[in-house]
C-alpha positions as CSV (number, residue, x, y, z in Angstrom):
1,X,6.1,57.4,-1.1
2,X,6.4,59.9,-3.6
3,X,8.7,58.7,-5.7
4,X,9.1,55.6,-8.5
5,X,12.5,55.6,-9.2
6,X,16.2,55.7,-7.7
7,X,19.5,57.0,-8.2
8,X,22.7,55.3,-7.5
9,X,26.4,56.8,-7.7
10,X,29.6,55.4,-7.1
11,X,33.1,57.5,-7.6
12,X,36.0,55.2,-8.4
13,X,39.7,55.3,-8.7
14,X,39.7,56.4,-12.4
15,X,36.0,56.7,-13.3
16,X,32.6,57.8,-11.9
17,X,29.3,56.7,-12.6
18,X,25.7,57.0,-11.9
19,X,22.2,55.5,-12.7
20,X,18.4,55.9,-12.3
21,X,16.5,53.0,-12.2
22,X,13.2,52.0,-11.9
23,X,11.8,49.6,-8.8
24,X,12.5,46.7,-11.2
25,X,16.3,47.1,-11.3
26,X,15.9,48.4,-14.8
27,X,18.5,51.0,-15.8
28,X,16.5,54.0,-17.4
29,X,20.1,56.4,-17.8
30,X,24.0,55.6,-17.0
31,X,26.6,58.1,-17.7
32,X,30.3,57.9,-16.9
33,X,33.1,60.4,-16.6
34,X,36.9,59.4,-16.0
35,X,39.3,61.1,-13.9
36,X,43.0,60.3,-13.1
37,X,45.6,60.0,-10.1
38,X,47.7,63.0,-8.5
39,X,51.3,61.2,-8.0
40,X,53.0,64.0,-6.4
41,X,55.3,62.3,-4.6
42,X,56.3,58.7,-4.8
43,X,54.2,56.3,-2.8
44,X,51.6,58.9,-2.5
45,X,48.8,59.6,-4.4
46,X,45.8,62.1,-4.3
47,X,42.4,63.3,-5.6
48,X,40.9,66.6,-6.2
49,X,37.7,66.2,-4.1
50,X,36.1,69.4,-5.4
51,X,36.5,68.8,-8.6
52,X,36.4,65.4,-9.5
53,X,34.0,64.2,-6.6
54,X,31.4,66.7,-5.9
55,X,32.1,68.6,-9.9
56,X,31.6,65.3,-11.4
57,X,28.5,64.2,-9.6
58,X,26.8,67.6,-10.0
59,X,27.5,67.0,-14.0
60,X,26.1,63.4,-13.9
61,X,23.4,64.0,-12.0
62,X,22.2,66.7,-14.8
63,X,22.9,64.2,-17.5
64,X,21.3,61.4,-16.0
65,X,18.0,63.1,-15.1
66,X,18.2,64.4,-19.1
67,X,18.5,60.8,-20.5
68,X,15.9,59.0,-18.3
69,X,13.3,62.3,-18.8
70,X,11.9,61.9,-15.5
71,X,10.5,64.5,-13.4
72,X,13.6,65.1,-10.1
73,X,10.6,65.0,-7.4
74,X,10.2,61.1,-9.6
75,X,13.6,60.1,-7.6
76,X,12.8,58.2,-4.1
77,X,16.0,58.0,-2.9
78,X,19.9,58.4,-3.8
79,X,22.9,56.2,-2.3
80,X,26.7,56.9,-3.2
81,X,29.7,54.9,-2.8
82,X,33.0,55.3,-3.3
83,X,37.2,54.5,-3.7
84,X,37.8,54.2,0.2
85,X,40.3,54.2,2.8
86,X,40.7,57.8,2.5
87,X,40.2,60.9,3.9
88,X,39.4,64.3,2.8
89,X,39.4,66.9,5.5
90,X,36.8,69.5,4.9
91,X,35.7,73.1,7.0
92,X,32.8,73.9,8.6
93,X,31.3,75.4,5.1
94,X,31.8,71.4,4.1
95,X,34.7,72.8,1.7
96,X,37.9,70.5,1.4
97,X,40.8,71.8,2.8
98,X,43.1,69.4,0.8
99,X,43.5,67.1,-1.7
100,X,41.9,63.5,-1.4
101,X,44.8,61.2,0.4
102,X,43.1,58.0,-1.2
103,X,44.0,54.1,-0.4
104,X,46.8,53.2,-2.5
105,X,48.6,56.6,-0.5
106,X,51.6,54.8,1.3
107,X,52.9,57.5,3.0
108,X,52.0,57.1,6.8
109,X,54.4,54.4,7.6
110,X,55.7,55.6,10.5
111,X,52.0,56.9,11.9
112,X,51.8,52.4,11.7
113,X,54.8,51.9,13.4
114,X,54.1,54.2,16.1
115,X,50.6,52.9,16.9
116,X,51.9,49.3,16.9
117,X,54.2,50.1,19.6
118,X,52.4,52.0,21.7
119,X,48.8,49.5,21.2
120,X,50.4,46.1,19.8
121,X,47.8,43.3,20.0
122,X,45.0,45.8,20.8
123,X,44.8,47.6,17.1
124,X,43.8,44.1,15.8
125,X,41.6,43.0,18.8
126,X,39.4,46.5,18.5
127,X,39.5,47.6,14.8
128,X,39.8,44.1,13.1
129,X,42.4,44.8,10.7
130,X,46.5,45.3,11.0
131,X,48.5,48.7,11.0
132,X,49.0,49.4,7.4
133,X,48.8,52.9,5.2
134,X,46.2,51.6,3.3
135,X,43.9,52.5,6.4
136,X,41.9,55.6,6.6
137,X,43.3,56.2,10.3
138,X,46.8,56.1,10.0
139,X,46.5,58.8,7.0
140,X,44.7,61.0,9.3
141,X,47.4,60.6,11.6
142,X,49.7,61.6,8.9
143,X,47.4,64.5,7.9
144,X,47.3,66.1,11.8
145,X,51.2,65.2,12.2
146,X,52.4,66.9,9.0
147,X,49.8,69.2,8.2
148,X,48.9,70.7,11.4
149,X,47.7,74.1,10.1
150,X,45.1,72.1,7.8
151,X,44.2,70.0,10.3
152,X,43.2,72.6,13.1
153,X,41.3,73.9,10.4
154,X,39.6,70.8,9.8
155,X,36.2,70.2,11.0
156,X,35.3,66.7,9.7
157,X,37.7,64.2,8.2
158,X,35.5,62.6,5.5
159,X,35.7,60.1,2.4
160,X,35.1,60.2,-1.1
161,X,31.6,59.0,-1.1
162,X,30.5,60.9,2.4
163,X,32.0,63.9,1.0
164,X,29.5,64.1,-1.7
165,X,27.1,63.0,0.6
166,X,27.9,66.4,3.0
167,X,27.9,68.4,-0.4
168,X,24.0,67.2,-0.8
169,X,22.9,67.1,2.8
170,X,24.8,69.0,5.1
171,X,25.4,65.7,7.2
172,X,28.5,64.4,7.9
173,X,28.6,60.7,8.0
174,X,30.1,57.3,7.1
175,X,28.7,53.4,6.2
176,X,29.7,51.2,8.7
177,X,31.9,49.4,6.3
178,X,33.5,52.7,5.4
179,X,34.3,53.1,9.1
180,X,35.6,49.6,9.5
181,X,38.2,50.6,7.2
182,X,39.2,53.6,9.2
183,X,41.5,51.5,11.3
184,X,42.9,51.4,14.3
185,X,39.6,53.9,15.3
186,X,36.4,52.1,14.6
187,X,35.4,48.9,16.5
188,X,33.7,46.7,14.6
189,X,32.4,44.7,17.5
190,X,30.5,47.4,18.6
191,X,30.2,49.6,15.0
192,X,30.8,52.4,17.4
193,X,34.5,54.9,17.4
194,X,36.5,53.8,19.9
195,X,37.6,56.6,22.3
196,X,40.6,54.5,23.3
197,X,42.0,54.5,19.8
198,X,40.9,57.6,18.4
199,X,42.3,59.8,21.3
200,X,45.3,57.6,22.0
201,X,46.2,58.0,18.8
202,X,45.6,62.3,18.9
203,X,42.8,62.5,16.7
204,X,40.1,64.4,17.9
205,X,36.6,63.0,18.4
206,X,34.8,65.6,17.1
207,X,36.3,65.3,13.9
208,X,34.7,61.8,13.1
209,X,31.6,61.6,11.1
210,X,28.6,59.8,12.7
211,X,28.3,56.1,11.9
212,X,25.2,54.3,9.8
213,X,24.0,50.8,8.1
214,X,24.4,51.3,4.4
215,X,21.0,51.7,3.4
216,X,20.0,54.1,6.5
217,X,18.1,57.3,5.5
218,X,21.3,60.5,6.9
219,X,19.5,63.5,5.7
220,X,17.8,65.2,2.6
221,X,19.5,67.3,-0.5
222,X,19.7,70.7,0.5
223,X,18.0,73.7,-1.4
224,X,22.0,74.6,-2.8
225,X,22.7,71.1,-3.7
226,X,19.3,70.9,-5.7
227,X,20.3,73.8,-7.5
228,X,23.9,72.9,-8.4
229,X,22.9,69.3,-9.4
230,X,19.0,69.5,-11.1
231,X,18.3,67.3,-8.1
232,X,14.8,67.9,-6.2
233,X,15.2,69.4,-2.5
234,X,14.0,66.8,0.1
235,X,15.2,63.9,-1.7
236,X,16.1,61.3,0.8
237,X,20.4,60.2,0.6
238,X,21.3,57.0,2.5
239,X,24.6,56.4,4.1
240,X,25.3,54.0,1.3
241,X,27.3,50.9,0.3
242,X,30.1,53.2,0.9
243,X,33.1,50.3,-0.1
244,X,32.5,50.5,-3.6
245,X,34.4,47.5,-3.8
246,X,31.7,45.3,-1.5
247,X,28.9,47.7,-3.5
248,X,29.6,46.0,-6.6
249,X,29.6,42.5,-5.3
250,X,26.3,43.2,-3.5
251,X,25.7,44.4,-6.9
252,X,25.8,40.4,-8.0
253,X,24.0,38.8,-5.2
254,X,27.0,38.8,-2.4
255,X,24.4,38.9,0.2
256,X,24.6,35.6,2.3
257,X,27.5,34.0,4.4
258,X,29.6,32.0,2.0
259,X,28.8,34.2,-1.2
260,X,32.1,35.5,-3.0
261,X,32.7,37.9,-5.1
262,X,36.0,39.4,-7.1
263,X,36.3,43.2,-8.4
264,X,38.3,43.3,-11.3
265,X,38.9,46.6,-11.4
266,X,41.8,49.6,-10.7
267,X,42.4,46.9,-7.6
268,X,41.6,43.7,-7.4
269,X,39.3,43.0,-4.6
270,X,38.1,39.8,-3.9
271,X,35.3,39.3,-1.3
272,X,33.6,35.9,0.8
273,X,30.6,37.2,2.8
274,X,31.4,36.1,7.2
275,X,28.9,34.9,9.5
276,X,30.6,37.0,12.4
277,X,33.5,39.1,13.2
278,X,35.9,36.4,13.1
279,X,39.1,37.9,11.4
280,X,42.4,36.6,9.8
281,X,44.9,39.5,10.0
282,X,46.3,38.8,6.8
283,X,42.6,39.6,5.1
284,X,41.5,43.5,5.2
285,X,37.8,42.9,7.2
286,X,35.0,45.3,7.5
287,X,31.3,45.3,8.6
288,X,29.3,44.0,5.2
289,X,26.9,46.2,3.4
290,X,23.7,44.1,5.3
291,X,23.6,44.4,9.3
292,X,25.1,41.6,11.3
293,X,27.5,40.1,8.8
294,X,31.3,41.0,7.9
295,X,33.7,41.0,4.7
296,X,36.8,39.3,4.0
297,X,38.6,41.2,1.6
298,X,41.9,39.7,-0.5
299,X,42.8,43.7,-1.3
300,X,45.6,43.7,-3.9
301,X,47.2,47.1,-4.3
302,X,47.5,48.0,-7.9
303,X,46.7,45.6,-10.1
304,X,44.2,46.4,-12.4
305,X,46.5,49.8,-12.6
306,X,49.4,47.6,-13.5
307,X,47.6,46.7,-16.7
308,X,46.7,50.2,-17.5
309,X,50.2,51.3,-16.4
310,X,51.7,48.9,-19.0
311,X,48.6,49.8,-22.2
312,X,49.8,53.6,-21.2
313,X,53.1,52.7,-22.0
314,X,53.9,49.6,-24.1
315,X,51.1,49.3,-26.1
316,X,51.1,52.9,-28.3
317,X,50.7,50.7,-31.5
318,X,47.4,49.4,-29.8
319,X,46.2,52.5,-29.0
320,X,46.7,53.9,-32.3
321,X,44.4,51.0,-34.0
322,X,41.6,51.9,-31.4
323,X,41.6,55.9,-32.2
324,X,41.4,54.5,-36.1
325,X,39.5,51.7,-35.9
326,X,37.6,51.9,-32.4
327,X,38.9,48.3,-31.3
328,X,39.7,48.7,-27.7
329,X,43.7,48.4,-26.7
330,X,42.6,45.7,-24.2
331,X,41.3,43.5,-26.8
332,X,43.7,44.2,-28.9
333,X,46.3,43.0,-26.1
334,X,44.4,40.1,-25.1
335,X,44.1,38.4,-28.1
336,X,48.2,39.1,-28.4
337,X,48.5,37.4,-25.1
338,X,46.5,34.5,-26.3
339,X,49.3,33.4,-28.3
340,X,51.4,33.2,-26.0
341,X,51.6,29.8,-23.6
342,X,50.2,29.3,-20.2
343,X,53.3,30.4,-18.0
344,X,54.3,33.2,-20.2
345,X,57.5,31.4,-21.2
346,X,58.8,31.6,-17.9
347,X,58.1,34.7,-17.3
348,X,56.9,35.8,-13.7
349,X,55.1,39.6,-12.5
350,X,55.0,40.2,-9.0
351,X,52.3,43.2,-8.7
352,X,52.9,45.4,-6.2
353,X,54.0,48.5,-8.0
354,X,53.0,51.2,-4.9
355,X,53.8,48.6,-2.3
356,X,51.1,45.8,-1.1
357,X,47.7,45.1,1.0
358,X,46.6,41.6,1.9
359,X,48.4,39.0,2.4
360,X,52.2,40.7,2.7
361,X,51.5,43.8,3.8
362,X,54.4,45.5,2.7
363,X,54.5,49.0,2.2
364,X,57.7,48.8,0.4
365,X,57.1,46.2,-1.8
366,X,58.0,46.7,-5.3
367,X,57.1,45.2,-8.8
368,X,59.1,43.2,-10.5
369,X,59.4,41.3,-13.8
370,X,61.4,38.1,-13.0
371,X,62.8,35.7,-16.0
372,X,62.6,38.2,-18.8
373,X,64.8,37.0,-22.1
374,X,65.1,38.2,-25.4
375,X,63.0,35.7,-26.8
376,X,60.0,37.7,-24.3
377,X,58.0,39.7,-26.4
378,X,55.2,42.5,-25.8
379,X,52.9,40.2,-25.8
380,X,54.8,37.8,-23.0
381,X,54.8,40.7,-20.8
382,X,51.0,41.7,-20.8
383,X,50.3,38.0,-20.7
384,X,52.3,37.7,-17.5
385,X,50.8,40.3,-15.7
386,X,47.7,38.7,-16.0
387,X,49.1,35.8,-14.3
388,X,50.7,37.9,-11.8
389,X,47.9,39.0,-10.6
390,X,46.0,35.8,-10.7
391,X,48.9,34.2,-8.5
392,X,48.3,37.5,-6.1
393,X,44.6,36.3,-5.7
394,X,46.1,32.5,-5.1
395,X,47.8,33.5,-2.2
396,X,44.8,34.5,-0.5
397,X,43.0,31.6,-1.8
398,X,45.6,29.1,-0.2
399,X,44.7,31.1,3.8
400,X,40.9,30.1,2.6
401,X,41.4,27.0,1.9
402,X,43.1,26.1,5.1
403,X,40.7,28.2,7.3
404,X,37.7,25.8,5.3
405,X,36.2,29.2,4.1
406,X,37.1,28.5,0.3
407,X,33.8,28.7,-1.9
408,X,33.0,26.7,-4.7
409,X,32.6,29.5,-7.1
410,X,33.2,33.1,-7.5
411,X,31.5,36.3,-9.4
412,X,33.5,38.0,-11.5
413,X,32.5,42.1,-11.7
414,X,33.6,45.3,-13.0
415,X,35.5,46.2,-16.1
416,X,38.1,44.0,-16.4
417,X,36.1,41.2,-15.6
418,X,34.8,41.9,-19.3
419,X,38.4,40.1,-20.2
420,X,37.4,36.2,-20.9
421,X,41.2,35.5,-20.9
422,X,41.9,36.9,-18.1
423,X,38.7,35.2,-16.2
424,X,40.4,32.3,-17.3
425,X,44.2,33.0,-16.2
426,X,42.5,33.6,-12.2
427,X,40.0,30.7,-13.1
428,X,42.8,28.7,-14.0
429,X,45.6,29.2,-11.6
430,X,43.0,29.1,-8.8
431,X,41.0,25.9,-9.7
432,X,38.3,27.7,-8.9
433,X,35.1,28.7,-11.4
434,X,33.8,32.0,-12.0
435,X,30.5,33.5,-13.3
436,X,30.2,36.7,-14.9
437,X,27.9,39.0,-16.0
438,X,28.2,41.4,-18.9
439,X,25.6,43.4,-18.3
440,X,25.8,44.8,-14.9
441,X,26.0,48.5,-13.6
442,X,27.8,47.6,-10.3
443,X,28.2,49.8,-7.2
444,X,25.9,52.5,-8.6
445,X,23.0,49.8,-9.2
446,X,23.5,48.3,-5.6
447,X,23.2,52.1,-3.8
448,X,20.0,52.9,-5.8
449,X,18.7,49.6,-4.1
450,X,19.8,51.0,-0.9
451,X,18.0,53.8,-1.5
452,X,15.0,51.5,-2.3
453,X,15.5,49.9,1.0
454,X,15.7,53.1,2.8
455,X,12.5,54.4,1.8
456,X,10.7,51.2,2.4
457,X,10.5,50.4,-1.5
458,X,12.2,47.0,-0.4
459,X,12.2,44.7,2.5
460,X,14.5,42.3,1.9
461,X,18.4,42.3,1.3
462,X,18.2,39.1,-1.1
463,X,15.9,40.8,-3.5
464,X,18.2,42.1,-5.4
465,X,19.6,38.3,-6.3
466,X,16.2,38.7,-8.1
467,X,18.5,41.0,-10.5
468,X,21.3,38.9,-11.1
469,X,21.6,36.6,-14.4
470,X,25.1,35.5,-15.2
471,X,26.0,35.8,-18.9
472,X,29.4,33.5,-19.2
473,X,31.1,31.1,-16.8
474,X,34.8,30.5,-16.8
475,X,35.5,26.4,-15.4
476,X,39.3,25.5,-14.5
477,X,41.6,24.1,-17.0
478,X,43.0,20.2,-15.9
479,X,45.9,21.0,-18.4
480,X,47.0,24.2,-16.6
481,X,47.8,23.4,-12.9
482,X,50.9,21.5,-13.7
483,X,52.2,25.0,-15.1
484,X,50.6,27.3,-13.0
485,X,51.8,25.5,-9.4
486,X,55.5,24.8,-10.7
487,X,55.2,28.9,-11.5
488,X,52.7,30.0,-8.2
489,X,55.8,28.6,-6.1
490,X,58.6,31.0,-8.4
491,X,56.1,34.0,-7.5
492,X,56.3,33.0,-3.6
493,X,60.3,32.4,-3.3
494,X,60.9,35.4,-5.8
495,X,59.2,37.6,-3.0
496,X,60.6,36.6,0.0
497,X,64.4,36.2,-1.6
498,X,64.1,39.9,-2.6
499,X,61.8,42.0,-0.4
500,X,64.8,42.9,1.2
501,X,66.3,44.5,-2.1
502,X,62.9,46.0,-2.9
503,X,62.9,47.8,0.6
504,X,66.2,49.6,-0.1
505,X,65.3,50.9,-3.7
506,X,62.2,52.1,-1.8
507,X,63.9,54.0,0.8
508,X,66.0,55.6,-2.4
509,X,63.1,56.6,-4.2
């Protein structure tokens, strides 16, 4: 093997990033660039795949081979995740032929209600999850209903990370996790397509990419690709921990059954590693980054964009301190929210501001801010959205508990994981400790080591536990859980007493 080091990339929901690293796990270079959301409509939302996927990793790449002054032909291998269920169509030149229609996209509703009648009990029985719009396959029923110009054009109907992936290789493929999340077309018995489901539901076969275990060699990068992106022709690309959500907990040793995990990031995605395919609806469920074992996943819709939603638009005097004094908003607004009492006051956030994943599964669900008085400040609000979300992750924890599948602990990743108090709101509310690590790359370190494994560098999933050191741990508060379940039971009843109300301002807006 050529090659001593590896290269890991992984495109999120507001950010991209990318690493080399040596065979150690050491990070040599890391580089960042932020992008945003296309809301063009409401409920849907959209990505420039040109320019913010394949532009932004041809710029990183550059910058990343500067800082770490390696050689290219030095690089063994390269894997890339990335936000998932989506879909972004592309011609046979491997050029998109739309904008990105990414996960928190709500618009095929009727694409679920029509596969439910026509398939009921069978969408679940083959592809493992429910009929929601957060799944790749109902959007790409959307795309070749509404769009049907674009879609005869269409050759492959990729997803972030694979589209970057055709960009360096020419291939087009998908991760079987990816795939998993392209419900109701991929069973995940059998990791294969199923004809039944694709072609009952008029997509064309053809159109698929070919499935792969994550850290599978697909192809090399291309004499173009080397060219645009300083990268060295030949290097091997493998399909990928393409969920970058279940890339970053890999990232922290979620390897084995039983091992847990929870993404604090745009979403919240909270992870316990399955033995087997054995699948609660109310979980979204996906083949696991190593062969032969599954993910639960508690998916909440927009929370971490709920607290960037609200620092966008409450917190101006916050922002002003960190242009003049370079203190981040967040911190700024967490120690704000530290003065104010467990429970907010009273004061109750449901978070589903584009609708909601797991557990409800409502599309139409809306946010709400429940108990506000004038005696609620700023502060009250930020404070309570923290809790909001830590009840979200609750509800999920309660279908654990009862299913005997609750683990002792959880690892806290990602950015907003970098929060203490709000490590200790989820900590708290769920009776359930969490370890975290400060200095971690994520998703981009776990796909270089997927890379590693690949090319034969490795040989073992668990070695990259041999990576993970956690930094802080968060243990529950006795004093809290009288609060937090008198105010976990106001969350619940404030949901089911007015989803009916949040379905009709939905249909109005």
């Amino acid at each position: 093997m050529a090659g001593k080091y590896l290269m890991g990339y992984d495109v999120g929901t507001t950010g991209s990033k990318g690493v080399i690293i040596d065979q150690d796990g050491t990070v040599l270079a890391s580089k960042v660039m932020e992008h945003g959301v296309s809301v063009p409509r409401p409920a849907w939302a959209e990505q420039d795949a040109e320019e913010i996927y394949w532009g932004e990793f041809k710029i990183i790449a550059r910058q990343l081979l500067a800082e770490a002054r390696i050689d290219p032909k030095d690089i063994a291998g390269i894997g890339v995740s990335g936000l998932t269920p989506d879909i972004v169509p592309v011609d046979r030149e491997g050029n998109a032929i739309r904008p990105c229609i990414i996960y928190m996209d709500r618009r095929a509703v009727d694409e679920c209600q029509w596969t439910m009648e026509k398939f009921g009990d069978k969408v679940f029985e083959i592809s493992g999850n429910i009929a929601d719009p957060y799944f790749a396959g109902y959007k790409a029923m959307w795309f070749a209903r509404n769009e049907k110009d674009r879609y005869q054009q269409t050759w492959k109907m990729l997803n972030s990370h694979a589209f970057i992936i055709l960009k360096l290789t020419g291939e087009a493929v998908v991760d079987h996790g990816v795939a998993g999340l392209t419900a109701p077309f991929f069973d995940q018995k059998k990791l294969q397509w199923s004809e039944e489901m694709v072609e009952g539901c008029g997509i064309d076969m053809a159109k698929l990419p070919t499935p792969y275990a994550a850290h599978q060699v697909v192809g090399t990068v291309r004499r173009k690709a080397a060219e645009e992106t300083g990268l060295a022709e030949g290097t091997p690309v493998v399909a990928g921990g393409g969920v970058d959500a279940s890339a970053s907990a890999f990232s922290v040793g979620m390897v084995d059954p039983g091992d847990s995990a929870c993404m604090y990031g745009t979403t919240h995605c909270w992870q316990i590693v399955l033995p087997e395919p054995k699948f609660d609806h109310r979980f979204i469920n996906f083949p696991h980054i190593v062969p032969g074992t599954y993910v639960a996943l508690a998916g909440l819709g927009t929370s971490g964009a709920v607290i960037k939603w609200y620092r966008d638009n409450f917190a101006a005097l916050e922002k002003e301190v960190e242009a003049q004094r370079g203190i981040s908003a967040y911190k700024i607004l967490d120690l704000e929210a530290a003065n104010v009492p467990k429970g907010s006051d009273g004061l109750v956030l449901l978070p589903y501001f584009m609708g909601e994943r797991s557990p409800i599964w409502d599309p139409k669900a809306r946010g709400v801010f429940f108990g506000l008085s004038l005696y609620h400040t700023r502060a009250h609000m930020f404070r309570a959205i923290m809790e909001g979300i830590g009840f979200a992750l609750e509800h999920h924890a309660e279908i654990l508990r009862e299913q005997g599948l609750m683990p002792e602990r959880i690892v806290a990743v990602d950015a907003g994981a970098s929060s203490n108090i709000f490590r200790q709101i989820v900590t708290d509310i769920m009776n359930t400790p969490q370890d975290y690590m400060a200095k971690v790359a994520g998703a981009p370190v776990a796909n270089a080591f997927l890379a590693g494994m690949g090319v034969g560098i490795y040989k073992d999933f668990n070695q990259i536990k041999d990576w993970v050191e956690y930094d802080e741990s968060n243990e529950p508060d006795p004093k809290a859980q009288a609060v937090y379940r008198e105010l976990y039971q106001v969350y619940r009843n404030i949901y089911e007493k007015t989803k009916d109300d949040m379905h009709v301002l939905a249909d109005m807006g």
